[in-house]
N, CA, C and O of each residue as an XYZ file, in Angstrom:
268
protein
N      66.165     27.124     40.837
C      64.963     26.433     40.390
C      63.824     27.427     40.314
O      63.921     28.379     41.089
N      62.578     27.380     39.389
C      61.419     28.566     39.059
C      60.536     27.691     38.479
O      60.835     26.651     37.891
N      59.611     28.070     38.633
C      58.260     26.898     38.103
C      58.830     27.937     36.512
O      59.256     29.090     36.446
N      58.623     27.055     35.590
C      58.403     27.250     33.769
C      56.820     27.055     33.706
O      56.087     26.396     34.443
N      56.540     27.810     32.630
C      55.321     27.545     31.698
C      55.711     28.044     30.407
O      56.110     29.209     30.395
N      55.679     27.322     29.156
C      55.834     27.069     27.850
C      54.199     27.147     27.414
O      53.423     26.452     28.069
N      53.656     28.001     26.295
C      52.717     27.948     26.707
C      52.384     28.237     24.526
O      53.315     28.795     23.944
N      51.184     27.842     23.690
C      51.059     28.293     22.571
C      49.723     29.048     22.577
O      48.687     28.571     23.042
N      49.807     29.993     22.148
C      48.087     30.667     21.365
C      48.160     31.269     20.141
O      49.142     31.768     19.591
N      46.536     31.135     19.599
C      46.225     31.108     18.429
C      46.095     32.525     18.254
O      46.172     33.270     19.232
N      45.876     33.031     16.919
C      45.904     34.371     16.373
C      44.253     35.224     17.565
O      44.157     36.432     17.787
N      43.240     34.140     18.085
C      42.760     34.823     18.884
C      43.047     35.336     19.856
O      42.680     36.489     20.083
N      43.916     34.510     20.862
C      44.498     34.690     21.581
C      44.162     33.794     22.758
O      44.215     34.091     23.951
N      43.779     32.558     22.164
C      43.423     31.444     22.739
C      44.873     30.428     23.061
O      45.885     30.327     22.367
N      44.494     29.657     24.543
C      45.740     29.032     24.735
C      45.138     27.415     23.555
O      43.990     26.972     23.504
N      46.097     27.007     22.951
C      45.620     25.929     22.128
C      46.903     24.811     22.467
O      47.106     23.921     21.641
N      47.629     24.881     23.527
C      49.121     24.235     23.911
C      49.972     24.473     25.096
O      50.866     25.319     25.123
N      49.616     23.592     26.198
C      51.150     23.949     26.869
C      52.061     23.028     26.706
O      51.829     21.823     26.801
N      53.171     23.532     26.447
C      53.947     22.803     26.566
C      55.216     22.142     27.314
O      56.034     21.299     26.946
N      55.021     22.985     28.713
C      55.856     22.727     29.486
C      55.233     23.626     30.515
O      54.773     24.765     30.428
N      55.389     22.517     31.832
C      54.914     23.738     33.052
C      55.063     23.048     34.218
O      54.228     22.376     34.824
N      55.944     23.223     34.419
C      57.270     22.182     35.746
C      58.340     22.775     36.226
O      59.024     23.380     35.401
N      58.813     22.775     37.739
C      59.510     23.242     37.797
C      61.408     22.718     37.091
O      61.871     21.595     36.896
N      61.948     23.903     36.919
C      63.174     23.631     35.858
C      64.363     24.661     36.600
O      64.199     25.786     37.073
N      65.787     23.711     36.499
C      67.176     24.156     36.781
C      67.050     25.269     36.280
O      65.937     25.317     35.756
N      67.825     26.597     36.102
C      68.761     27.449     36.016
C      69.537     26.636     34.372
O      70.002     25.559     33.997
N      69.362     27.493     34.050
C      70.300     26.684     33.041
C      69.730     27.208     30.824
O      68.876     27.964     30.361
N      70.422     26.603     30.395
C      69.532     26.466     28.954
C      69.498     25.224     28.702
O      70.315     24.331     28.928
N      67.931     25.223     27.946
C      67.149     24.083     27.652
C      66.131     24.038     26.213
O      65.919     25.132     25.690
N      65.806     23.400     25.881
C      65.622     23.423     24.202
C      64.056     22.584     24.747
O      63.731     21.969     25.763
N      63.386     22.951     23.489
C      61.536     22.364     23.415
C      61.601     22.642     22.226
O      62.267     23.440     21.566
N      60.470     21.542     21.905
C      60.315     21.445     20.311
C      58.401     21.232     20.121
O      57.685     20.260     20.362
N      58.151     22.301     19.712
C      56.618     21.868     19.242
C      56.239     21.280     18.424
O      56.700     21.797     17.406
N      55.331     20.028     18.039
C      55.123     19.248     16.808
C      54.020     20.305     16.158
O      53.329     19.853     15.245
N      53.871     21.273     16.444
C      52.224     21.526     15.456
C      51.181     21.087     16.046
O      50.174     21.302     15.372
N      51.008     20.626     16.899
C      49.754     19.908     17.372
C      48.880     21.355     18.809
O      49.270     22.412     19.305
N      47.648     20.519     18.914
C      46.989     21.308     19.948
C      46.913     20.504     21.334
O      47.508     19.426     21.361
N      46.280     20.900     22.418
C      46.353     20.576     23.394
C      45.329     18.645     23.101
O      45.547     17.604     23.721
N      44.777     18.775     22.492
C      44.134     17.427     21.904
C      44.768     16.675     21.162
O      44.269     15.558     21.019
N      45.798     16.905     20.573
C      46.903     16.150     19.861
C      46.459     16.657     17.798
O      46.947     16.221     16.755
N      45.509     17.573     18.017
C      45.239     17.776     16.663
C      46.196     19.149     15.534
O      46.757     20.221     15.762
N      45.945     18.361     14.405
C      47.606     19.722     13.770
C      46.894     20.602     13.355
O      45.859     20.656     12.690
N      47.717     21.456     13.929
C      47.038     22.717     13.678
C      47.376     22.782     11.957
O      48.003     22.077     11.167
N      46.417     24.308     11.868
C      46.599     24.977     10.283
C      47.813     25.903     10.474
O      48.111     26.409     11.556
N      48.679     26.128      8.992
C      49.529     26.958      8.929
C      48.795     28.294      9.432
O      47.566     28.328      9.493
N      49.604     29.415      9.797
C      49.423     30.646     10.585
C      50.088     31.402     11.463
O      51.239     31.076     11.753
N      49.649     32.248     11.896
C      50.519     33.423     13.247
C      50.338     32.526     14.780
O      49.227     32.342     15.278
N      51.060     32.241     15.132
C      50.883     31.686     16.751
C      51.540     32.635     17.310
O      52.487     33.291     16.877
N      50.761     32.700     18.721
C      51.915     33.236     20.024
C      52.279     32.306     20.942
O      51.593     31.311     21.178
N      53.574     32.619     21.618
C      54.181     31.580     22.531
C      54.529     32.363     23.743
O      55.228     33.344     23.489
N      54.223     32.188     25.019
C      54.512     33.190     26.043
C      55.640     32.009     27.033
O      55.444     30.810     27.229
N      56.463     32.612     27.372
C      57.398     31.879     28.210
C      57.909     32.031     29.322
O      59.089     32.375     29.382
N      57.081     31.794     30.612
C      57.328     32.601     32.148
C      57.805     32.130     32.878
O      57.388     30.972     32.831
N      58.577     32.229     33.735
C      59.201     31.548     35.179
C      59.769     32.510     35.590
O      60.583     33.332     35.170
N      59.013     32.220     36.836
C      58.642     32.611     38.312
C      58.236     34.146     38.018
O      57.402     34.095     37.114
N      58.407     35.166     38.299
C      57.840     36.463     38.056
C      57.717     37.093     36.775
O      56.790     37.847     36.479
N      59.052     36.643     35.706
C      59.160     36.850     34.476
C      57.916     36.408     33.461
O      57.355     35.369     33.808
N      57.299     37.175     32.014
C      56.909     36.483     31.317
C      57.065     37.126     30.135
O      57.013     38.354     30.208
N      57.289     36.517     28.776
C      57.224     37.298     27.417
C      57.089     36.261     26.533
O      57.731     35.218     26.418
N      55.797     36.873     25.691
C      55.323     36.383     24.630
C      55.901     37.149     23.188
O      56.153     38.337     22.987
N      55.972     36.284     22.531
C      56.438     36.453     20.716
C      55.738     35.975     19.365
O      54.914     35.074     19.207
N      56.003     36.379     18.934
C      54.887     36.064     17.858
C      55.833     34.552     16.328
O      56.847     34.298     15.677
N      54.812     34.227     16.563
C      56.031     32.748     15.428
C      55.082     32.398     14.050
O      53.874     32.638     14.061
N      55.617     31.932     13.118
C      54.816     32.065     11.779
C      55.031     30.347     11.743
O      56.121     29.843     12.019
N      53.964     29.627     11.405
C      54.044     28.351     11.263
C      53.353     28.182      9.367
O      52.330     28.519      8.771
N      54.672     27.453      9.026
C      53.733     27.037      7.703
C      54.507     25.750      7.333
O      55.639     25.334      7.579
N      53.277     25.215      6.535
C      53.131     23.976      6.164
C      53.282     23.219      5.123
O      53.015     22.019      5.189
């Protein structure tokens, strides 16, 4: 078990989304982002980053959203 954080930011480098941040099994597991922001609003097509950490680990990637 490791606390998760699922996490989105914008081309500033603003967090605009978490999406997961609980602790989670060992294991593989699937998440699905709708496009939306932490307010429930859709975002614009663009460059997002997504950083994905548990427990000491963390790495962010870069994802292309279009619309």
């Amino acid at each position: 078990r490791s606390t998760v954080e699922i996490a989105i930011y914008n081309a500033l480098g603003q967090k605009i989304k978490t999406l997961l941040s609980q602790t989670q099994e060992a294991g593989n597991h699937r998440i699905v982002w709708d496009a939306t922001n932490n307010s429930g609003e859709v975002v614009s097509s663009g460059i997002y980053f997504y950083r994905v950490s548990a427990g000491s680990v963390s790495e962010m990637k870069r994802m292309v959203l279009l619309r």
